[in-house]
MOPAC internal coordinates of N, CA, C and O (Angstrom, degrees):
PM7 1SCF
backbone

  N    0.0000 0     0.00 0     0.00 0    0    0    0
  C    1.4253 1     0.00 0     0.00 0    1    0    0
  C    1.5314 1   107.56 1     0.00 0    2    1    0
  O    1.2310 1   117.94 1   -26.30 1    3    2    1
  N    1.9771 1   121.53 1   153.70 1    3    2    1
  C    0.7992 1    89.11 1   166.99 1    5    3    2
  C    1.2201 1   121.18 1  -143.47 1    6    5    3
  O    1.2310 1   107.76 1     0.39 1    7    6    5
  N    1.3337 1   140.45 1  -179.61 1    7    6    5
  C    1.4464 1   117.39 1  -164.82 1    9    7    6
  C    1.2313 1   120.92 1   -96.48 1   10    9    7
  O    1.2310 1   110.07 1   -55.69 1   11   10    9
  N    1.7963 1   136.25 1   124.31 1   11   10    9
  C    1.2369 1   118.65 1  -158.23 1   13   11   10
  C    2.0942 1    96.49 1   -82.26 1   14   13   11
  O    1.2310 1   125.01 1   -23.99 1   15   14   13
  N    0.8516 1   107.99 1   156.01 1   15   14   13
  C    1.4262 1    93.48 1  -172.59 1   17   15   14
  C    1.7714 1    97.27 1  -149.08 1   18   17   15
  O    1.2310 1   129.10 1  -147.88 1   19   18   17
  N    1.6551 1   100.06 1    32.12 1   19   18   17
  C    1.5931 1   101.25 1   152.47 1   21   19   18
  C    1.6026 1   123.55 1  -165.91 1   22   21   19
  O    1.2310 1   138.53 1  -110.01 1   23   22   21
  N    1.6799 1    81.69 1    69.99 1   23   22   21
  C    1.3653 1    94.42 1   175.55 1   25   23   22
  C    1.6745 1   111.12 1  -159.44 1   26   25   23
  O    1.2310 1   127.64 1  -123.87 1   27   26   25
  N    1.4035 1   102.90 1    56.13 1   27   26   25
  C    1.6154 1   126.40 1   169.22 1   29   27   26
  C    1.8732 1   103.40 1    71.57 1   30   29   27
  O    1.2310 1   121.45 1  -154.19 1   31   30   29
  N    0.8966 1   114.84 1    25.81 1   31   30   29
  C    1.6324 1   106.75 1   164.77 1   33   31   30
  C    1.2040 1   108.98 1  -127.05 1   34   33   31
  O    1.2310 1   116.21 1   -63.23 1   35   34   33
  N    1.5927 1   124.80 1   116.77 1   35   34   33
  C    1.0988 1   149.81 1  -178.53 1   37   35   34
  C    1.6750 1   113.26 1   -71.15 1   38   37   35
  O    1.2310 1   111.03 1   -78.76 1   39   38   37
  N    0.9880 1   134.48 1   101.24 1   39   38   37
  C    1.7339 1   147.15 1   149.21 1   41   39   38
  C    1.4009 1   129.66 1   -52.43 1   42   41   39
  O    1.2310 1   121.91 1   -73.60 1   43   42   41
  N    1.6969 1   113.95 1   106.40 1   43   42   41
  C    1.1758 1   108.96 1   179.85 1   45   43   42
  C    1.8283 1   102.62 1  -127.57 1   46   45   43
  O    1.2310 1   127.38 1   -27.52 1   47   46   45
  N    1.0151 1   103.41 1   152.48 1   47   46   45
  C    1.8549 1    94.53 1   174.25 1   49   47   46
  C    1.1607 1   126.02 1  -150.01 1   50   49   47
  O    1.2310 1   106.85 1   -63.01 1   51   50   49
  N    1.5527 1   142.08 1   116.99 1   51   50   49
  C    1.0750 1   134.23 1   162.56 1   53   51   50
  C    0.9968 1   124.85 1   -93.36 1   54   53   51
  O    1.2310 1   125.26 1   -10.93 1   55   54   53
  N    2.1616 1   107.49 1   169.07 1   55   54   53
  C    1.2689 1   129.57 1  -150.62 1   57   55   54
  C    2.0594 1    94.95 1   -68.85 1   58   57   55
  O    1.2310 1   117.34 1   -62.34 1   59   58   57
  N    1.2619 1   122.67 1   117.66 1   59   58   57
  C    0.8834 1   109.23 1   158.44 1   61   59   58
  C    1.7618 1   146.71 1   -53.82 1   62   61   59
  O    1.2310 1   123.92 1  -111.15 1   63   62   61
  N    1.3605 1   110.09 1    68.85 1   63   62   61
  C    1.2597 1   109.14 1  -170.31 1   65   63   62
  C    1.3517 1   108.61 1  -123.58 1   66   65   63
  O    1.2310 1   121.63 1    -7.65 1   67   66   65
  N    1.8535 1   114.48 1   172.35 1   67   66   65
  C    1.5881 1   114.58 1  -154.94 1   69   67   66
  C    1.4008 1    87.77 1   -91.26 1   70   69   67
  O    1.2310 1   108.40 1   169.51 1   71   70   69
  N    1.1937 1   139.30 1   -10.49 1   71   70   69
  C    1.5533 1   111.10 1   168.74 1   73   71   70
  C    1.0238 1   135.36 1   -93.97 1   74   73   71
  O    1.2310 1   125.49 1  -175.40 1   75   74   73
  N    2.0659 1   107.05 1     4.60 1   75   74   73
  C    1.8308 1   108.71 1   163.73 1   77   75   74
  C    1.5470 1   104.16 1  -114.04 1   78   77   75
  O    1.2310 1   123.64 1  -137.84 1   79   78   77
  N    1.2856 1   110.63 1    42.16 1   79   78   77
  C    1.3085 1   118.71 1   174.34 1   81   79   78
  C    1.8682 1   117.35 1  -125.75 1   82   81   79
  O    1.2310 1   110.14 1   -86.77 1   83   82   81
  N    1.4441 1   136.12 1    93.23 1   83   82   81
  C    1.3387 1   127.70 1  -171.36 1   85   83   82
  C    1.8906 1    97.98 1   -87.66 1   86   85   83
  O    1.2310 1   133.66 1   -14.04 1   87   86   85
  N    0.9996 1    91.19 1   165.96 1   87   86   85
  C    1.8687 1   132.56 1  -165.43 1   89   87   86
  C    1.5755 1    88.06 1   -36.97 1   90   89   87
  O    1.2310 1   113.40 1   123.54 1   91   90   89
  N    1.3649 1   130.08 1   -56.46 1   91   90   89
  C    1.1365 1   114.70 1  -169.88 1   93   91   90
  C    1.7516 1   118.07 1  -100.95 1   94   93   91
  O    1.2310 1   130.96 1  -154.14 1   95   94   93
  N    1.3017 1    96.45 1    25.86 1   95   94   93
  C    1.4066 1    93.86 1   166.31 1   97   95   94
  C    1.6590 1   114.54 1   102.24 1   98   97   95
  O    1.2310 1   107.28 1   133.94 1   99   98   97
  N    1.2156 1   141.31 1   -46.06 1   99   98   97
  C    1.2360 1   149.67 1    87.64 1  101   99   98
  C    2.2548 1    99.17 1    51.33 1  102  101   99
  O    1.2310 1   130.01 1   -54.33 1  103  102  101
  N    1.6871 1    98.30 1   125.67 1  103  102  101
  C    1.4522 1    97.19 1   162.28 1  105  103  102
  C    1.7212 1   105.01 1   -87.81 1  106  105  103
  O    1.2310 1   128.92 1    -4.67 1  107  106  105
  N    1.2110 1   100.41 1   175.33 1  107  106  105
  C    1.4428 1   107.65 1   164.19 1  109  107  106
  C    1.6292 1   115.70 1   -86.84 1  110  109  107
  O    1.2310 1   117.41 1     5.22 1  111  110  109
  N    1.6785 1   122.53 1  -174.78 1  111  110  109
  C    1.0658 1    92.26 1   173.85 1  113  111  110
  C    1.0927 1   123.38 1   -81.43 1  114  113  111
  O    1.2310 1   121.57 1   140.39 1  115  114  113
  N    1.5104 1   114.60 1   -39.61 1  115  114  113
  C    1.4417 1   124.47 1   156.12 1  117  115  114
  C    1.4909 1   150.21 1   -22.93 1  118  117  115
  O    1.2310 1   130.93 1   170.45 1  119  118  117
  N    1.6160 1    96.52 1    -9.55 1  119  118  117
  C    1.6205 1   107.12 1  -153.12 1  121  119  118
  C    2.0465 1    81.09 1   -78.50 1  122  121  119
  O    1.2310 1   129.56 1   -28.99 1  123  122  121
  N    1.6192 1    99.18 1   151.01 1  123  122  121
  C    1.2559 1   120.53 1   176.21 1  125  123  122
  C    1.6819 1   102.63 1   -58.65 1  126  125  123
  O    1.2310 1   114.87 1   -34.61 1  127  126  125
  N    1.1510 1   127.33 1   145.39 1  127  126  125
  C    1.2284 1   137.47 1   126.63 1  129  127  126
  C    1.2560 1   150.24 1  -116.97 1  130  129  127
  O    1.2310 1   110.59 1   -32.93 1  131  130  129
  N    1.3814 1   135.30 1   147.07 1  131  130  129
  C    1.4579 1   127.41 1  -153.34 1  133  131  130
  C    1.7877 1    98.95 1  -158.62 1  134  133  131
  O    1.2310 1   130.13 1   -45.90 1  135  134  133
  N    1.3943 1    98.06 1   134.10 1  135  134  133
  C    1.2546 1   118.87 1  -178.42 1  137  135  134
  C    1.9111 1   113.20 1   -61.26 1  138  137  135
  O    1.2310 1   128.12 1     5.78 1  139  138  137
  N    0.9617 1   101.97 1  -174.22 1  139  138  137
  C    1.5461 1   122.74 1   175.76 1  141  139  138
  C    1.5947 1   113.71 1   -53.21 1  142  141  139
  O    1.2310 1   131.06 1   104.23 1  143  142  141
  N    1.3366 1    96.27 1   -75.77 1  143  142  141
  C    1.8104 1   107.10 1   165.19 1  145  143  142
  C    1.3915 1   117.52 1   -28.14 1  146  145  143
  O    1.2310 1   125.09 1   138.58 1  147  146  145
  N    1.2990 1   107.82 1   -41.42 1  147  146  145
  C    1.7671 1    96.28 1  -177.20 1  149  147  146
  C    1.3227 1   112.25 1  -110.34 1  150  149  147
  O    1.2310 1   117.69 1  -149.92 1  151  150  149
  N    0.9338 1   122.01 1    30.08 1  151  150  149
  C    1.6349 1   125.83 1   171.68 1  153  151  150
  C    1.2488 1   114.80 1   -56.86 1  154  153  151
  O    1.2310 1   105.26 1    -4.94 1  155  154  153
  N    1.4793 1   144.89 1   175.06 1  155  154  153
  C    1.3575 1   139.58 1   142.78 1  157  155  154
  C    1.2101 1   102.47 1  -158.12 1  158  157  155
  O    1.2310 1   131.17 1   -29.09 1  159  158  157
  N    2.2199 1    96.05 1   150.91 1  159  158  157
  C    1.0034 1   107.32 1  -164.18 1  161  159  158
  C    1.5444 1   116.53 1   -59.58 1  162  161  159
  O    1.2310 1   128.52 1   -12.44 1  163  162  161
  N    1.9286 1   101.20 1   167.56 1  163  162  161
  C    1.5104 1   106.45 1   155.20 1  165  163  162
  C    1.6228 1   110.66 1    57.40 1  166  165  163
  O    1.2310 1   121.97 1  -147.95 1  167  166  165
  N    1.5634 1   113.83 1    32.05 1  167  166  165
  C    1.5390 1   119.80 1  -175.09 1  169  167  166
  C    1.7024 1    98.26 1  -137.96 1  170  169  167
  O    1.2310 1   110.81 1   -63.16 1  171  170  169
  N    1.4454 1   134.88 1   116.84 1  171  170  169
  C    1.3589 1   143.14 1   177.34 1  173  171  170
  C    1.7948 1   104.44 1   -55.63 1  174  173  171
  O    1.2310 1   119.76 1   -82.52 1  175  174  173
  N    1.5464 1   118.07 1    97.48 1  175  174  173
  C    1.4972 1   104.94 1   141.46 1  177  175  174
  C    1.8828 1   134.99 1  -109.10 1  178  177  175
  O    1.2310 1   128.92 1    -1.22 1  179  178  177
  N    1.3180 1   100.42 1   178.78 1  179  178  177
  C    1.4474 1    80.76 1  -171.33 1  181  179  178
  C    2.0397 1    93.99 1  -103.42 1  182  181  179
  O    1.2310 1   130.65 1   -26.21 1  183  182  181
  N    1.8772 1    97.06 1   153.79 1  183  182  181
  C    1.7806 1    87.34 1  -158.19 1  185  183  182
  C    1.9124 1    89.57 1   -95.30 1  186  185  183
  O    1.2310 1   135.18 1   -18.39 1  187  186  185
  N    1.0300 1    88.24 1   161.61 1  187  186  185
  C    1.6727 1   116.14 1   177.32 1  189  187  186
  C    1.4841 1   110.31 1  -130.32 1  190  189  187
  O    1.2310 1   117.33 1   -51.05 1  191  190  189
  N    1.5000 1   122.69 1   128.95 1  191  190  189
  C    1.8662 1   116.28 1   178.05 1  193  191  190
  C    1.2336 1    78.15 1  -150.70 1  194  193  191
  O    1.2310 1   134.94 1   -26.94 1  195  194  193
  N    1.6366 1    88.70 1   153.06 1  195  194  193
  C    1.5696 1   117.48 1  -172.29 1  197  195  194
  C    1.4597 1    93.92 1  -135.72 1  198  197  195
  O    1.2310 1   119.42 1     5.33 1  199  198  197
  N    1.5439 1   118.71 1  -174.67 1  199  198  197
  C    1.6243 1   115.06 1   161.78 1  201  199  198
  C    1.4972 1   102.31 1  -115.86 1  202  201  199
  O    1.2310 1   124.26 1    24.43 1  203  202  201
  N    1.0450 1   109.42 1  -155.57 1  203  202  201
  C    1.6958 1   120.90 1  -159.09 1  205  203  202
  C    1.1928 1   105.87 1  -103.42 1  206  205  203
  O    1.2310 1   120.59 1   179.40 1  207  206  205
  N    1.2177 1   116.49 1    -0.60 1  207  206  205
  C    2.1697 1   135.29 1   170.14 1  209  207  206
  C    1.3893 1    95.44 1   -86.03 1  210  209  207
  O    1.2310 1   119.26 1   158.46 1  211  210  209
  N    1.1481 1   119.01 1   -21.54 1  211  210  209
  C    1.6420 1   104.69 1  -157.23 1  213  211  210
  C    1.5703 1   135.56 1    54.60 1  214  213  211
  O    1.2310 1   130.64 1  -167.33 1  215  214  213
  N    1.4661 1    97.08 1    12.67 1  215  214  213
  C    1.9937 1    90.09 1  -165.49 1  217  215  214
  C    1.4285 1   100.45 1  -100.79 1  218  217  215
  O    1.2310 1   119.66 1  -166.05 1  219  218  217
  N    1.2848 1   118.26 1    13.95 1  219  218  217
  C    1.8120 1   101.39 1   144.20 1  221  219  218
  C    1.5683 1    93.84 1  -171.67 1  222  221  219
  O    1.2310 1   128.80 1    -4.17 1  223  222  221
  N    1.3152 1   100.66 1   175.83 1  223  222  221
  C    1.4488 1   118.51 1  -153.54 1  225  223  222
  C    1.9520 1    95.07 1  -136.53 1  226  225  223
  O    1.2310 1   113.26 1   -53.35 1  227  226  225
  N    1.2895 1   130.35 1   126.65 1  227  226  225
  C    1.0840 1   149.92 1  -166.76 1  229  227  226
  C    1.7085 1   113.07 1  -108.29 1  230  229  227
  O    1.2310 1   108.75 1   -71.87 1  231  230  229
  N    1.4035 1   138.65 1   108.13 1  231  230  229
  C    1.4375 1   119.74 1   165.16 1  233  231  230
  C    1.5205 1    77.94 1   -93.01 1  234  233  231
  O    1.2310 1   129.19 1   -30.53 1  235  234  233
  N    1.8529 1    99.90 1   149.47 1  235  234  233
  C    1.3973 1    97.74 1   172.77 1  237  235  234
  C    1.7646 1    94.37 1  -112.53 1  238  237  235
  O    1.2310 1   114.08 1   168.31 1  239  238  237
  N    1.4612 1   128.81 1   -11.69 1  239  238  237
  C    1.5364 1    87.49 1   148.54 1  241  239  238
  C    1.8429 1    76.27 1   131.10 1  242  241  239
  O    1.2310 1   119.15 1   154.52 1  243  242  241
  N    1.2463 1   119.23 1   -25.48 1  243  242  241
  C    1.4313 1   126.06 1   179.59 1  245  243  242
  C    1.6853 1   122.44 1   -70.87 1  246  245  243
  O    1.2310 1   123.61 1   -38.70 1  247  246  245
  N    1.2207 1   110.69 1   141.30 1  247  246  245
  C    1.6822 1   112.16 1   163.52 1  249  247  246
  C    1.1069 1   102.52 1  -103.81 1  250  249  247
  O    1.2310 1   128.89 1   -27.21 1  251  250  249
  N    1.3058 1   100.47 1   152.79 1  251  250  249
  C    1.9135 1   116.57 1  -177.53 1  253  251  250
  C    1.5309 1   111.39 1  -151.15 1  254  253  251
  O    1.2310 1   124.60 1   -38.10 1  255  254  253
  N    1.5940 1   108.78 1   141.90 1  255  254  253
  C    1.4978 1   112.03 1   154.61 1  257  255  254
  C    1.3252 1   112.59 1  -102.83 1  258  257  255
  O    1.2310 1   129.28 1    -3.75 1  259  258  257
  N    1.1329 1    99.73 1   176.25 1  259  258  257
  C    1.8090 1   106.59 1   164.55 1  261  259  258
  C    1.5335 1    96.32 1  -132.76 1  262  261  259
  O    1.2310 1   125.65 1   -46.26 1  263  262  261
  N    1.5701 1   106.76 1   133.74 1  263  262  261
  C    1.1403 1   161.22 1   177.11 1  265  263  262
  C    1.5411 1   114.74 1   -87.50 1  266  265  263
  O    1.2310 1   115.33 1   152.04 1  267  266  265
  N    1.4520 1   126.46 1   -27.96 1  267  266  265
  C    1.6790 1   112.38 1   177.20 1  269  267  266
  C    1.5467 1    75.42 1  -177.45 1  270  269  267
  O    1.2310 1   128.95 1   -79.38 1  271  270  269
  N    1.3520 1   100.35 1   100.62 1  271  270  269
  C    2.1006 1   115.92 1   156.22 1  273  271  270
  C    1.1510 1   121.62 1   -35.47 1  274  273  271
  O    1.2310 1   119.08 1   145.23 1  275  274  273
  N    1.7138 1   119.36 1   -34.77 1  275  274  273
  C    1.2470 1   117.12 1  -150.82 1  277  275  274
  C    1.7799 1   119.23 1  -106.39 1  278  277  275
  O    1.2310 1   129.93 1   161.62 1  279  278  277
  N    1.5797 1    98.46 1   -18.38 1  279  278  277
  C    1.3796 1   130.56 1   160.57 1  281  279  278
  C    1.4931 1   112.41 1   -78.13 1  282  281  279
  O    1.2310 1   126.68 1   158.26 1  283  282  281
  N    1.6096 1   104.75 1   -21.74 1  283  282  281
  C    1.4657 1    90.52 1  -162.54 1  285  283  282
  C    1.9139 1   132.22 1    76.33 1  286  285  283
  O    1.2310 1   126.25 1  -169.88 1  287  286  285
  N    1.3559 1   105.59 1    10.12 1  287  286  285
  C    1.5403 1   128.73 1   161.84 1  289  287  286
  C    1.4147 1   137.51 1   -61.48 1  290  289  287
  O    1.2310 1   131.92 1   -58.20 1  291  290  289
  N    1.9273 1    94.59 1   121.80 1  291  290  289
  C    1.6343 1    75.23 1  -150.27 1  293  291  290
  C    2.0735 1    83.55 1  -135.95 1  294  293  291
  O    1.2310 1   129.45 1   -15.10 1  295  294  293
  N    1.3660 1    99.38 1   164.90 1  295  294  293
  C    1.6016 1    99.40 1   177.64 1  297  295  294
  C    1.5728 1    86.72 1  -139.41 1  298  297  295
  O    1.2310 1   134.44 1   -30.43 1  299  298  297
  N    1.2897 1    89.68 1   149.57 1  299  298  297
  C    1.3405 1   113.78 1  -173.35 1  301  299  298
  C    1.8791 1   107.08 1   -89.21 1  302  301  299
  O    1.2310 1   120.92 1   -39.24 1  303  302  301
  N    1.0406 1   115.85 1   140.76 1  303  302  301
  C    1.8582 1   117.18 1  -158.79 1  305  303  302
  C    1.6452 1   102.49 1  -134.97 1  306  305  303
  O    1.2310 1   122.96 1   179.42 1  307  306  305
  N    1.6916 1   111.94 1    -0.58 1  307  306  305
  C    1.5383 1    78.52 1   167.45 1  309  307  306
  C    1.6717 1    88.46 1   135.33 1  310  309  307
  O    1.2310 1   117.72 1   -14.40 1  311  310  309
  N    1.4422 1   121.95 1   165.60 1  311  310  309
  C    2.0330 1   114.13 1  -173.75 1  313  311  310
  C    1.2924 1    81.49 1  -124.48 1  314  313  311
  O    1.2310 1   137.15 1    -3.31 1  315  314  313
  N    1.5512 1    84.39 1   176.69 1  315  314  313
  C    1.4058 1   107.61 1  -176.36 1  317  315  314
  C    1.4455 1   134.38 1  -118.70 1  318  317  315
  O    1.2310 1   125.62 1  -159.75 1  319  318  317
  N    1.6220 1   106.81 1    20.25 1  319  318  317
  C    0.8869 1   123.83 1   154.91 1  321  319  318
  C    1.9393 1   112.33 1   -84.82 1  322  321  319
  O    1.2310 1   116.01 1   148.10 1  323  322  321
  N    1.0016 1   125.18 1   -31.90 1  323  322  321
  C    1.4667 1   134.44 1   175.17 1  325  323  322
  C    1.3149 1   115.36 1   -66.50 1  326  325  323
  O    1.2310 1   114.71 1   169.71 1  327  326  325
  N    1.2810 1   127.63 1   -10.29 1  327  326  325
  C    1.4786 1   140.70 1  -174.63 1  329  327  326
  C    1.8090 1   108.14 1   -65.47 1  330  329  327
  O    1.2310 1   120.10 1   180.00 1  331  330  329

């Protein structure tokens, strides 16, 4: 799949790990985040999208890799409530 990334929805993603992840699935507040640019392949984060207003910010609950940086290719690996 891939991500359209120019048409007002903003992409953010963190490192999928069990210590920015609480009981119900949920980041902490703390958990790192990092844009597009620094992604790398074949590594589980959890996705975050916002819109281009900025007046709220959505985890929709999915894990993802990326599959080709440059396309923006991504496969879906699993939520984060199931963790």
């Amino acid at each position: 799949m891939q991500l359209i990334t120019d048409n007002g929805i903003y992409f953010e993603f963190v490192p999928f790990k069990p210590e920015y992840i609480q009981e119900d699935g949920f980041l902490i507040p703390t958990a790192p985040v990092i844009t597009l640019n620094e992604v790398e392949l074949d590594m589980d984060y959890v996705l975050v999208i916002s819109t281009v207003s900025g007046a709220w910010r959505h985890l929709i609950g999915d894990t993802i890799k990326f599959t080709n940086l440059e396309k923006a290719e991504i496969q879906i690996t699993g939520r984060t409530k199931f963790f």
